[in-house]
C-alpha positions as a Markdown table, in Angstrom:
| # | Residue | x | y | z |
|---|---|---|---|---|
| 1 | Unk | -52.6 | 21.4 | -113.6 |
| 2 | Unk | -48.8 | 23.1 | -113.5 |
| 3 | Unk | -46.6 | 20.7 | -113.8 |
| 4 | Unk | -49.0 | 17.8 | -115.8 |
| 5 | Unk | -48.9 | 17.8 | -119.5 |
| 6 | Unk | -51.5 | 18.4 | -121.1 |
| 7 | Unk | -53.2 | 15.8 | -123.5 |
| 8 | Unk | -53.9 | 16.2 | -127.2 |
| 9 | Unk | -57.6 | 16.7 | -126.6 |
| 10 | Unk | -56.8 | 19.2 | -123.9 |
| 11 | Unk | -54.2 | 21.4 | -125.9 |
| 12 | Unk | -57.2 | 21.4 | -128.6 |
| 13 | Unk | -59.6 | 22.9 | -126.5 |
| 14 | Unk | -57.2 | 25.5 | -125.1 |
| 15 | Unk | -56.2 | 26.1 | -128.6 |
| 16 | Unk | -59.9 | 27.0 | -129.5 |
| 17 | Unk | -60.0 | 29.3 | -126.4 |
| 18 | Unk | -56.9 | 31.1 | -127.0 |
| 19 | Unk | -57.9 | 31.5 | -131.1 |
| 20 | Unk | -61.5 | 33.3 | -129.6 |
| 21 | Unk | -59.5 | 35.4 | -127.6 |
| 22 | Unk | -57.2 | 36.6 | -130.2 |
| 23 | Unk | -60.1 | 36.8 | -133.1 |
| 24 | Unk | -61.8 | 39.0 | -130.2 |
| 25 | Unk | -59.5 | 41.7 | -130.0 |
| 26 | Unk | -58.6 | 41.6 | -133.9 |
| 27 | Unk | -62.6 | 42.4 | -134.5 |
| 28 | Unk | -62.0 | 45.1 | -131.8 |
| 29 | Unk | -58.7 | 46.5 | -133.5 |
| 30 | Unk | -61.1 | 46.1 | -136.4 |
| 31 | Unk | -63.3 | 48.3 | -135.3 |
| 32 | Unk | -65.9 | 45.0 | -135.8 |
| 33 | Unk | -68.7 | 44.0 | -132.9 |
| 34 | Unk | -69.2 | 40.4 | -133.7 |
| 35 | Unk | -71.2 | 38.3 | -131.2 |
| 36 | Unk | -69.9 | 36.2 | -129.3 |
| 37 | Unk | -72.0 | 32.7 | -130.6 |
| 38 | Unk | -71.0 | 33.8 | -134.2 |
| 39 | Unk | -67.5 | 34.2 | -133.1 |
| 40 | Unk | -67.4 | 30.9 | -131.2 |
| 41 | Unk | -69.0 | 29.6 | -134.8 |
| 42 | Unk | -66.2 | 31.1 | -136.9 |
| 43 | Unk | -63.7 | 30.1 | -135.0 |
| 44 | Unk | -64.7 | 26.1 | -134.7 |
| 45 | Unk | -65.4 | 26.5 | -138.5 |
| 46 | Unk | -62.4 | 28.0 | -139.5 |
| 47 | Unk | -59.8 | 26.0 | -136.5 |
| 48 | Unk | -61.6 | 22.7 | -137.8 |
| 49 | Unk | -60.8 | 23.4 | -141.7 |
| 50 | Unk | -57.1 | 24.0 | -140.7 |
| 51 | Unk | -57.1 | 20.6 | -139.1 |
| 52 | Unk | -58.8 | 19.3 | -142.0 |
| 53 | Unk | -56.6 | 20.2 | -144.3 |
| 54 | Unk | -53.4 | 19.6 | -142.3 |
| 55 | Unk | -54.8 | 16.1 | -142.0 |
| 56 | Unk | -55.1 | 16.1 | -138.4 |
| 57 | Unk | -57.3 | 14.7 | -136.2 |
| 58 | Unk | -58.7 | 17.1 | -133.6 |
| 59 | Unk | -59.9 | 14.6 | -131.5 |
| 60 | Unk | -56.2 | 13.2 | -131.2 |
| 61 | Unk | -53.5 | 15.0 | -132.8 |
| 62 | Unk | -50.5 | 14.6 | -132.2 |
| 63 | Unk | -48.0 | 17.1 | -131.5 |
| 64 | Unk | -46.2 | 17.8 | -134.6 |
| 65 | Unk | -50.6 | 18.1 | -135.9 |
| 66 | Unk | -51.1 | 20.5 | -133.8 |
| 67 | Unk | -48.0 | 23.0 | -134.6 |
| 68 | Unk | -49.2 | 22.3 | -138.8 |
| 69 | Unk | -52.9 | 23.3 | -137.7 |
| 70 | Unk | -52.0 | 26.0 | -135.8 |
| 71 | Unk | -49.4 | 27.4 | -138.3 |
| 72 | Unk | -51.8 | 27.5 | -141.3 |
| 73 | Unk | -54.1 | 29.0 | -139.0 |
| 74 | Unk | -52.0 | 31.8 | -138.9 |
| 75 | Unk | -50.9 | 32.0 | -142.3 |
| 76 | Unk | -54.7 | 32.4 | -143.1 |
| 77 | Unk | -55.0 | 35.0 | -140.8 |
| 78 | Unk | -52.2 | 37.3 | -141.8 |
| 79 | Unk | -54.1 | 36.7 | -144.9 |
| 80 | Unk | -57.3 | 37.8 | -144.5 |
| 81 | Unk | -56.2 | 40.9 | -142.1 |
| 82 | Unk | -53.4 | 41.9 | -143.0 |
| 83 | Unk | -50.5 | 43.8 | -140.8 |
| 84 | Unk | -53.2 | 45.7 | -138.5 |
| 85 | Unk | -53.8 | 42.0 | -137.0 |
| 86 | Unk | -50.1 | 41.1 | -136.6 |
| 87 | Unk | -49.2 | 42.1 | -133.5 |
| 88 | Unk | -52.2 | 40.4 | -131.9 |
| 89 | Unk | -51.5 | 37.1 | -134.0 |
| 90 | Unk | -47.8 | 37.3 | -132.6 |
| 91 | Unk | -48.9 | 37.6 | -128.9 |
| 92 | Unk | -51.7 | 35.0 | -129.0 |
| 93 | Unk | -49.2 | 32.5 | -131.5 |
| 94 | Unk | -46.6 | 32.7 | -128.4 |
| 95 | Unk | -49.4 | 31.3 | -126.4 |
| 96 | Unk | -50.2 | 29.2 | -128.3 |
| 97 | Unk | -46.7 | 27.5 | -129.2 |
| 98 | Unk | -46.2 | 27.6 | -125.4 |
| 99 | Unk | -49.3 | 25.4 | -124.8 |
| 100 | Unk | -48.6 | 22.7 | -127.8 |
| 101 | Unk | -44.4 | 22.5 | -126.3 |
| 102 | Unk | -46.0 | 20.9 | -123.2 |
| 103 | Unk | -47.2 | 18.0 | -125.1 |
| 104 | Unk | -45.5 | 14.8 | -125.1 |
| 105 | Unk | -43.4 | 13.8 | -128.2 |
């Protein structure tokens, strides 16, 4: 898919993915072994509540959704870990920025 846009629905999923990935290596920065169904569970959990809050649907957001979601997202997770988790939450927030701009307005 490299030059089709993704949909809503699709940026969601990819969201979730890239959110595992970064929660991942913050555990292992962490020093933390979580498993990875529990980590799947936390994510959803957490990702889901964001949306929630944000009012955003997460089975069609729209664009402007997605970068509140994924905003408070971060802002929780600077939060709860602190500057040992920043550069990791940078890197994976690029990603994720990138992946939302290729929505349509």
């Amino acid at each position: 898919m490299p030059n089709k846009k993704p949909s809503g629905k699709i940026a969601v999923k990819r969201l979730i993915n890239c959110f595992e990935t970064a929660n991942k290596e913050i555990n292992e920065a962490l020093g933390q072994k979580v498993p990875e169904k529990e980590l799947r569970a936390r994510v959803q959990l957490f990702v889901g509540d964001a949306f929630k809050k944000c009012d955003v649907d997460v089975n069609n957001p729209t664009k402007d959704g997605l970068r509140q979601a994924m905003e408070l997202c971060k802002i929780n997770t600077e939060k709860m870990l602190g500057a040992k988790a920043e550069p990791i939450i940078k890197k994976h927030y690029k990603e994720m920025s990138e992946i939302i701009e290729k929505l349509p307005e």
